[in-house]
Each structure stands twice: as structure tokens, then as C-alpha cells.
NUMI-332450 format. One record per residue (C-alpha): x, y, z; residue in three letters; chain. Coordinates in steps of 0.1 Angstrom, whole numbers, plus 2048, in hexadecimal, padded with zeros to 3 digits. Layout:
<rs>
r px = X	py = Y	pz = Z	code = ALA	unit = A
...
</rs>
This chain:
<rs>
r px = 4C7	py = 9C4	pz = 540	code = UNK	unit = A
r px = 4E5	py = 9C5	pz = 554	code = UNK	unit = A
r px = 4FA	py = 9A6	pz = 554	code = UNK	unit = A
r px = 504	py = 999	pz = 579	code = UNK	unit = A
r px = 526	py = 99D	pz = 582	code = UNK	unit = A
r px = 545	py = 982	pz = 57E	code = UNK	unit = A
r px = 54B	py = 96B	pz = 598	code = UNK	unit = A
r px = 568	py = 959	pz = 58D	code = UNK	unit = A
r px = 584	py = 956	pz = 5A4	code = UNK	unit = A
r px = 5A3	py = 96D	pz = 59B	code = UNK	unit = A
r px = 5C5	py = 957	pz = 598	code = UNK	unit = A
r px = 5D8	py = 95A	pz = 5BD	code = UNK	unit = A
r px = 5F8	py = 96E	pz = 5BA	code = UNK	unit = A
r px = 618	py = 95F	pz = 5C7	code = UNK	unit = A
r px = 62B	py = 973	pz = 5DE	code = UNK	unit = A
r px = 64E	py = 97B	pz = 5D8	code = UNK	unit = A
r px = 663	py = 970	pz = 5F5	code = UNK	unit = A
r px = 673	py = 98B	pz = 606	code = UNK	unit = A
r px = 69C	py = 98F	pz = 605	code = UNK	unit = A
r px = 6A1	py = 97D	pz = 628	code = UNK	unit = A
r px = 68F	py = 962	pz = 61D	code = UNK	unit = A
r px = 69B	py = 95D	pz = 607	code = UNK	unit = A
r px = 6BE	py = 95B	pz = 615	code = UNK	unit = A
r px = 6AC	py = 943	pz = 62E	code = UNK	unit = A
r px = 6A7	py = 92B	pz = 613	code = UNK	unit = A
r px = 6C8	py = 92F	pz = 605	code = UNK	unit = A
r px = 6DB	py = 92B	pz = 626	code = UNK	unit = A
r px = 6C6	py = 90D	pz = 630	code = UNK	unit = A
r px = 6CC	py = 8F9	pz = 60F	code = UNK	unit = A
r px = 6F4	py = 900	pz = 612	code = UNK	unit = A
r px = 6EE	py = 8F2	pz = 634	code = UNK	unit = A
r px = 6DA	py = 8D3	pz = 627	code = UNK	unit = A
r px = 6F5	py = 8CF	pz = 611	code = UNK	unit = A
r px = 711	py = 8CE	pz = 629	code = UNK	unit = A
r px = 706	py = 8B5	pz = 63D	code = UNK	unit = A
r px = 6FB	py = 8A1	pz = 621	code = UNK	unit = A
r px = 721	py = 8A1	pz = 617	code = UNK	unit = A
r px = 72F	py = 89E	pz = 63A	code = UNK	unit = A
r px = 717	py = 87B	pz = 641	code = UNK	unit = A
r px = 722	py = 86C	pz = 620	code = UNK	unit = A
r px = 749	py = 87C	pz = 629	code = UNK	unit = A
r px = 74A	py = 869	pz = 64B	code = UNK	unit = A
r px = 735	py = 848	pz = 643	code = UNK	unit = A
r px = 750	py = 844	pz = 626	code = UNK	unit = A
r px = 76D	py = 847	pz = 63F	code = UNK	unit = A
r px = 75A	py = 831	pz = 658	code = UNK	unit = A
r px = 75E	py = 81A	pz = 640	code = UNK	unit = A
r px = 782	py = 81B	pz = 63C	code = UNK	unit = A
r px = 788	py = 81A	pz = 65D	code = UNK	unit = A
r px = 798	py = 83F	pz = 65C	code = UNK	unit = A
r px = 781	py = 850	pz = 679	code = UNK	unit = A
r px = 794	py = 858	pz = 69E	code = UNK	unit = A
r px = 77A	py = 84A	pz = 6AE	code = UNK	unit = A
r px = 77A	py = 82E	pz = 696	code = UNK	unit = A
r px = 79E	py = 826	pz = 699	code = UNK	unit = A
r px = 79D	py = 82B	pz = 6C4	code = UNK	unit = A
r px = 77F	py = 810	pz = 6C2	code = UNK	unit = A
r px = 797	py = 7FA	pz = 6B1	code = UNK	unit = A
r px = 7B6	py = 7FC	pz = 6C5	code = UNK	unit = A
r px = 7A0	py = 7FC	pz = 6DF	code = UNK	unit = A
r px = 794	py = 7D7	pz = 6D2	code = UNK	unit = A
r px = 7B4	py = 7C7	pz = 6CE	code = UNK	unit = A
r px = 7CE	py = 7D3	pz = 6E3	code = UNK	unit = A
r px = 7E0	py = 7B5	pz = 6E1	code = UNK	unit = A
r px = 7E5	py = 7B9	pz = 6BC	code = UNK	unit = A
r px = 7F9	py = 7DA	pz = 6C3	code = UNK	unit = A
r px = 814	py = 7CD	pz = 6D9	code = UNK	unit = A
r px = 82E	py = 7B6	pz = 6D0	code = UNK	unit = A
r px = 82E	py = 791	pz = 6DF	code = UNK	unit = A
r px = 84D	py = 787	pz = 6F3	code = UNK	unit = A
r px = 85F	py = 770	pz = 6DD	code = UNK	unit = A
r px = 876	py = 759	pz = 6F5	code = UNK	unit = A
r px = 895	py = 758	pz = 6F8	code = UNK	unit = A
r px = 8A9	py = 738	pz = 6F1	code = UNK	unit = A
r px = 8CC	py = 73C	pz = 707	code = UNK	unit = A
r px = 8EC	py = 735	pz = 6F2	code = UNK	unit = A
r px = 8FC	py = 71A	pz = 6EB	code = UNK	unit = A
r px = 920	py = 710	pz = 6E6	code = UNK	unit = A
r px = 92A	py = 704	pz = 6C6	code = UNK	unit = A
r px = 939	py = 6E1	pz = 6CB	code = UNK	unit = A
r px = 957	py = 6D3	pz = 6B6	code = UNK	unit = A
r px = 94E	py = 6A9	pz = 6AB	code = UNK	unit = A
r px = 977	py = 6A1	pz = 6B2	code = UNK	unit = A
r px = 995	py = 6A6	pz = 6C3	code = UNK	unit = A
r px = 9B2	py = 6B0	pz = 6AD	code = UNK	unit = A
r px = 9CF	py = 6A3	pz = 6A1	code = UNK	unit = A
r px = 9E3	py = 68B	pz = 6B0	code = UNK	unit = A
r px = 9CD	py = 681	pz = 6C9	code = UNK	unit = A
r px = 9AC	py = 66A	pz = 6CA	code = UNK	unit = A
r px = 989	py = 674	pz = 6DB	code = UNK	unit = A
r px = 996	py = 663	pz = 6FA	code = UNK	unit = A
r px = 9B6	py = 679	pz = 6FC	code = UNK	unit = A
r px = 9A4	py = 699	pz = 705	code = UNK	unit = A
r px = 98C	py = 6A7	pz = 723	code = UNK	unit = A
r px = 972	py = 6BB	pz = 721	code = UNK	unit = A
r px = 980	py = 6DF	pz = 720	code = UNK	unit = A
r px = 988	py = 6FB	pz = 701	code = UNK	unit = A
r px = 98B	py = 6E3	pz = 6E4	code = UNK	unit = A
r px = 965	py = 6E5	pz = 6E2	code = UNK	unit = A
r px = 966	py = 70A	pz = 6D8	code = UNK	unit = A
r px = 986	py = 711	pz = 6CC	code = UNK	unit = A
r px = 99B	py = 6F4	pz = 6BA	code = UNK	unit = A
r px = 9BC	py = 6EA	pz = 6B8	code = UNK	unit = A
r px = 9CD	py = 702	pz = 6CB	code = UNK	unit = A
r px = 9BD	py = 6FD	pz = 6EE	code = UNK	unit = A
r px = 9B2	py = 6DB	pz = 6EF	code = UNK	unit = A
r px = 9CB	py = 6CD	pz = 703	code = UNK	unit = A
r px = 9BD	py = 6DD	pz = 724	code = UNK	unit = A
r px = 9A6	py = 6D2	pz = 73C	code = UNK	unit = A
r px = 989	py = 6E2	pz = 749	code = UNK	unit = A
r px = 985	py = 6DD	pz = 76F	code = UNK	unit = A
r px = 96D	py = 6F4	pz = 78C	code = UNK	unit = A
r px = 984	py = 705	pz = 7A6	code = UNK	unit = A
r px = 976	py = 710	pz = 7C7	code = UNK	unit = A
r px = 981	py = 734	pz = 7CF	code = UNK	unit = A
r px = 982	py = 743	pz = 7EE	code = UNK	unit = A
r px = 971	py = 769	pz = 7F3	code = UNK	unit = A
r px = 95F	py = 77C	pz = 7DA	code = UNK	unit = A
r px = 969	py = 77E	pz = 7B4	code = UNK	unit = A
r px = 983	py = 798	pz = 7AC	code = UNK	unit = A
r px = 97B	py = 7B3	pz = 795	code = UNK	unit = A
r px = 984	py = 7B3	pz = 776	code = UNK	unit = A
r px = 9A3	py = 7C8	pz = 766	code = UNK	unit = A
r px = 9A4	py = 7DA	pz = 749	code = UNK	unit = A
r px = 9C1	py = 7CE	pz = 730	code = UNK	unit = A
r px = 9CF	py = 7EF	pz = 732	code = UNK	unit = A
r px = 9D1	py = 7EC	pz = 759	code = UNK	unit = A
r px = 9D9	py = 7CC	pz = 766	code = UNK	unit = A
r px = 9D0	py = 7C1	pz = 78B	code = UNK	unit = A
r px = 9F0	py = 7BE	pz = 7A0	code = UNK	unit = A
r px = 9FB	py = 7A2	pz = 7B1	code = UNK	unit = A
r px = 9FD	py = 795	pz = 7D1	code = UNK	unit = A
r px = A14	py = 7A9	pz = 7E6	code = UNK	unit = A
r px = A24	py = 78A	pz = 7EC	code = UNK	unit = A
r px = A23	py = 77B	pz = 7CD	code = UNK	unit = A
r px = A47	py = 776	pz = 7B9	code = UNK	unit = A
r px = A48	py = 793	pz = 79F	code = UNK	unit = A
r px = A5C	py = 777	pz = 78B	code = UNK	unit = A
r px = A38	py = 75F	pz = 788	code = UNK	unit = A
r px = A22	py = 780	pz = 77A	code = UNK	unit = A
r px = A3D	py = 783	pz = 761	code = UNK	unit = A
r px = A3E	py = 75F	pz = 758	code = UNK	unit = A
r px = A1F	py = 75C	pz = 74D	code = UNK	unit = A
r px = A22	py = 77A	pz = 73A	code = UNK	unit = A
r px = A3B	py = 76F	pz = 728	code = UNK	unit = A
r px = A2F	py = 750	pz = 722	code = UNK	unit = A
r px = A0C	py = 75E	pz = 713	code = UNK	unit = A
r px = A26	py = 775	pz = 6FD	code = UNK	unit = A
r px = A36	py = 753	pz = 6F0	code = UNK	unit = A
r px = A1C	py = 740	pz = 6E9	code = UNK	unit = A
r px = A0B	py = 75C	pz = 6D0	code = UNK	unit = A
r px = A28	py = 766	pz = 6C1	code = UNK	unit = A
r px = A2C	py = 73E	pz = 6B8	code = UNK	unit = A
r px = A4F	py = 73E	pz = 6C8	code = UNK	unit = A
r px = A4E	py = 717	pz = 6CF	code = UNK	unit = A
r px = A6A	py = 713	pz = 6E4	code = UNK	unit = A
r px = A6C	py = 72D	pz = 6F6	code = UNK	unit = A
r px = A45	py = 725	pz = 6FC	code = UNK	unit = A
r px = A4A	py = 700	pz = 708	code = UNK	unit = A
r px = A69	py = 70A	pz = 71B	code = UNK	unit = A
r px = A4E	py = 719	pz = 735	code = UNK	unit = A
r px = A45	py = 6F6	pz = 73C	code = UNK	unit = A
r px = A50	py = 6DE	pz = 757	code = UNK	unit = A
r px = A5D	py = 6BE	pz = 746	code = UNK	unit = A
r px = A44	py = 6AF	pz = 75E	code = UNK	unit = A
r px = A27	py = 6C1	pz = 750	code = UNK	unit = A
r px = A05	py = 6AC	pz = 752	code = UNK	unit = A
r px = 9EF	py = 6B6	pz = 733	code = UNK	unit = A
r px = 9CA	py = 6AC	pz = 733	code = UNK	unit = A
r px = 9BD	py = 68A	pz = 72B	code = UNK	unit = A
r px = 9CF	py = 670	pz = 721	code = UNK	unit = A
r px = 9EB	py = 683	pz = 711	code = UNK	unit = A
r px = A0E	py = 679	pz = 715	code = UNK	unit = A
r px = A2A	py = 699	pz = 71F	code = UNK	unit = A
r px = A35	py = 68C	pz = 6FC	code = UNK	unit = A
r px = A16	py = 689	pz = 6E6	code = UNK	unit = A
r px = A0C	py = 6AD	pz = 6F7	code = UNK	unit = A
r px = A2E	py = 6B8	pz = 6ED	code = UNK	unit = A
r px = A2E	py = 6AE	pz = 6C9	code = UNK	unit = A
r px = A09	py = 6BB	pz = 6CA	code = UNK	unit = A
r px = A11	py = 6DB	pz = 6D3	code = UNK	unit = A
r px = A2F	py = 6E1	pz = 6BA	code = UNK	unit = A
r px = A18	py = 6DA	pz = 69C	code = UNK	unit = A
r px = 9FA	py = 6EE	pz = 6A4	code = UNK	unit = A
r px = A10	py = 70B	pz = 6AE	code = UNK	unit = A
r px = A21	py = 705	pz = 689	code = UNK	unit = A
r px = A02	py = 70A	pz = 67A	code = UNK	unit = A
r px = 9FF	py = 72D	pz = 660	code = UNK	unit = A
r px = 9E8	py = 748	pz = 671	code = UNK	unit = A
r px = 9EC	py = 765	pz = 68C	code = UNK	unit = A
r px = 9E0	py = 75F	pz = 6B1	code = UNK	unit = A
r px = 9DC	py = 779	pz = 6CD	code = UNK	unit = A
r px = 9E0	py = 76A	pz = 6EF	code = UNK	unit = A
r px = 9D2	py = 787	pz = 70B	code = UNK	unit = A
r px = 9D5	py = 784	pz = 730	code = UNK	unit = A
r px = 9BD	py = 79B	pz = 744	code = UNK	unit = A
r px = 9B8	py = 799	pz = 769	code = UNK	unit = A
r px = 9D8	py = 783	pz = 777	code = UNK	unit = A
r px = 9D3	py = 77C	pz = 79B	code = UNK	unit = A
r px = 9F5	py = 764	pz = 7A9	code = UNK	unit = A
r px = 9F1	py = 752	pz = 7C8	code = UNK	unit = A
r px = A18	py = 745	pz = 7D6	code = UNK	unit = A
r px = A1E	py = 72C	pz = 7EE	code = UNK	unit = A
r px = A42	py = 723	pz = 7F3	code = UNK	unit = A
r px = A4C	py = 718	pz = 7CF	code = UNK	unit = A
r px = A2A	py = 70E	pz = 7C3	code = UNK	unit = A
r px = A16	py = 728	pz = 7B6	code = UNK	unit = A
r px = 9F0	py = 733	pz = 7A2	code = UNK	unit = A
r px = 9ED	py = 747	pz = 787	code = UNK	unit = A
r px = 9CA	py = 74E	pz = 780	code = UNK	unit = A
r px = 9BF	py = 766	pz = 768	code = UNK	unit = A
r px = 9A7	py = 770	pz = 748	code = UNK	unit = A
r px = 9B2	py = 766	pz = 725	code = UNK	unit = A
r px = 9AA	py = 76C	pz = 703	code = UNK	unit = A
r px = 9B2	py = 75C	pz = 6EC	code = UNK	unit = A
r px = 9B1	py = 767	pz = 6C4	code = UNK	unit = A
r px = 9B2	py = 750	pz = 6A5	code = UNK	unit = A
r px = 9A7	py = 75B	pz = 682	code = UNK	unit = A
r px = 985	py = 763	pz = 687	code = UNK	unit = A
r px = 97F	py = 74F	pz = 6AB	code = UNK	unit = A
r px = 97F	py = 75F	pz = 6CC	code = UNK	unit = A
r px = 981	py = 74C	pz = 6EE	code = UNK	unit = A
r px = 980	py = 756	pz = 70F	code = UNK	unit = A
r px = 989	py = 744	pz = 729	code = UNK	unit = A
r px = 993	py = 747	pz = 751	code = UNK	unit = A
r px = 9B5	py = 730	pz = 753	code = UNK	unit = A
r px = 9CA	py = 726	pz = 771	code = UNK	unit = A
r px = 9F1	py = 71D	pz = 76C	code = UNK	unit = A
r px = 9FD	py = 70C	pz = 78C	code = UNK	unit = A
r px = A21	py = 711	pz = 78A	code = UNK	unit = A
r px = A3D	py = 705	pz = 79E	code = UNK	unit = A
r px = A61	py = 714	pz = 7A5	code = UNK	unit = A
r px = A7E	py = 701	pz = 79C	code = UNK	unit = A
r px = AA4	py = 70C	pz = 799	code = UNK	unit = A
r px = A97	py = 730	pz = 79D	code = UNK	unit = A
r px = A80	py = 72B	pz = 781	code = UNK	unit = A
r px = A54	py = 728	pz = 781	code = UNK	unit = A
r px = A49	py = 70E	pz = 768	code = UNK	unit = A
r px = A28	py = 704	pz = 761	code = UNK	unit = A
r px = A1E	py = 6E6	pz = 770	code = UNK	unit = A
r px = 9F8	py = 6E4	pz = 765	code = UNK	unit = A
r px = 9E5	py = 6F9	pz = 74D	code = UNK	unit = A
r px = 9BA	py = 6F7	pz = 752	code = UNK	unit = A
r px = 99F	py = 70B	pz = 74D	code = UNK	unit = A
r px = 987	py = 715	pz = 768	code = UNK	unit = A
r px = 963	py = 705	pz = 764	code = UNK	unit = A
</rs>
């Protein structure tokens, strides 16, 4: 007797992918991959804050953090000296130099003169503005020489550019002013004394010297704009009162 034939199922056969599938597969898992990488990559640097777009949003945020706040400005102030010096009380002396510069300015006062016209402009040390035509040449050399007196300490011949009538600030006698001004200008130390910008004004025997000066101490500095009204007597200018301009 013939036996009935098999019917049990064959095993199924897998079919090997072909070469461009194969490369399929490869290319797309490189590509999984990749972006896998990239996300992690750029939520890392989100994180720190290290992406443009990142960075823009926060300028973007706080522009006020970027730029610098105006810090005011607090105007300058003079430094003030707490007394007069020597050989003369508080009550001797009006308001003037001696509050920035000691000793050797403090006996002049400090008053406002009205000037006519506009403000000249200023001359260089090297080139000093002319006089008046019809000033005396004698009065712009005067005053030179008595600048050149007083910083080379040359006491007499500093004082003898003075009126005996000379009127110093304050309370000051022509005698205590004087003996004031022979001690200070005793005193150790080199001074400059420079005149820039001398503009005379003459009338008859009376005359104005105003002008720029610096003065130089040790390690001080003071400018000031003076006026010497001077007055001509036996052929000579004298200085009759010494101020500075307010």
C-alpha cells in the first residue's frame, strides 16, 4: 500500500538583501546616527547658553545690561586753606588766592571788574599780545620786570615796584604787608612767576595792567587773571593796587 504523501510545511527561506539595500540600510542608520548626535550636540550648548540664536534672544532681553549707565558728574571743587598766614589774623585777609595757593598770594584781594567789549584772545607765552598803541612802552616793561623780581626773590628790587602808598587787601597795614612780604619771599624753594596776555589801558599817569599769570611753587600751580593799576610818578609807574579778577 502506498503511503500518502507529506504535508508538512517546508521552512521559508530568507532572502538575501540585494547590494543597494543594503547600502540603504547602512546610509540610513549613519543618518540616524547623525542627528542623534547633532540633537544631544545642540541641546547641550542650549544649555550653556553658547547658540547664536540663543545669545541674540538674550541681548535681545536685556539691552540695558549691555550699555554702560551714565555715572554723574560732580563739578570740582577748590581746595580751601583753614587760615591765613603768618603775621596776619583771619580778619586781615579778603577772600582772594590765599585759598588755593598760600603764603605767597594772600595778601590780594579778589574783586569783579566790568569790561567793556568782547574778551581778548588769548596769547601764547611765546607771542605776547601788543599793547595799546598808545600805551607807554615803559608800563609793559614794568610789569615785566617786576614779575622777573618777584620769582627770582630779588626783594628789593621787588618792593621797589611799589608806591609807598600802596593799599594791600584787608586790614593790612603798608607796614605789616611789607614785613609780610620780605619773610615769605625769604622762604627756601624755587617760584616761576609767568605773565601771558598783558593788555595796558593809559590814561594820563594812571594806568591798567591786566593780564594772565601763573604762578609755580613746588608742586602747586595757580592761575589767575590780575590787574595792577599803576600810577606815574617822577617818570616812574608804581603799583598802586594789586587784585585779582573775580
Amino acid at each position: 500500500m502506498n503511503s500518502a504523501p507529506s504535508k508538512t510545511p517546508r521552512p521559508a527561506t530568507t532572502k538575501a538583501l540585494s547590494a543597494s539595500q543594503t547600502l540603504l540600510w547602512f546610509s540610513a542608520g549613519v543618518a540616524g546616527m547623525f542627528l542623534i548626535v547633532s540633537a544631544l550636540f545642540a541641546i547641550k550648548l542650549g544649555l550653556q547658553g553658547s547658540l547664536p540664536f540663543t545669545t541674540a534672544s538674550q541681548a535681545a532681553s536685556a539691552p540695558e545690561q549691555a550699555a554702560p549707565r551714565p555715572t554723574a558728574v560732580t563739578p570740582p571743587v577748590q581746595a580751601t586753606v583753614s587760615g591765613p598766614g603768618a603775621g596776619a589774623t583771619s580778619s586781615d585777609f579778603e577772600s582772594g588766592s590765599e585759598g588755593i595757593l598760600p603764603p605767597e598770594a594772600a595778601h590780594l584781594a579778589k574783586v569783579n571788574i566790568a569790561t567793556a567789549g568782547p574778551a581778548p584772545a588769548p596769547a601764547t607765552a611765546a607771542a605776547p599780545a601788543p599793547t595799546a598803541p598808545e600805551a607807554d612802552p615803559a608800563i609793559g616793561k614794568r610789569v615785566n620786570d617786576w614779575a622777573a623780581a618777584w620769582q627770582n626773590k630779588a626783594i628789593d628790587d621787588y618792593l621797589g615796584h611799589y608806591a609807598p602808598d600802596f593799599k594791600p587787601a584787608g586790614k593790612l597795614t603798608h607796614g605789616d604787608w611789607l614785613a609780610q612780604r620780605r619773610q615769605r619771599l625769604s622762604r627756601p624753594g624755587a617760584i616761576s612767576v609767568e605773565i601771558i596776555d598783558l593788555q595796558i589801558e593809559q590814561s594820563g599817569d594812571t594806568a591798567s595792567a591786566r593780564f594772565q599769570q601763573i604762578y609755580r611753587a613746588e608742586a602747586q600751580t595757580l592761575t589767575d587773571k590780575k590787574t595792577l593799576e599803576l600810577v606815574r610818578r617822577d617818570g616812574q609807574w608804581l603799583i598802586l593796587r594789586e587784585y585779582t579778577n573775580g
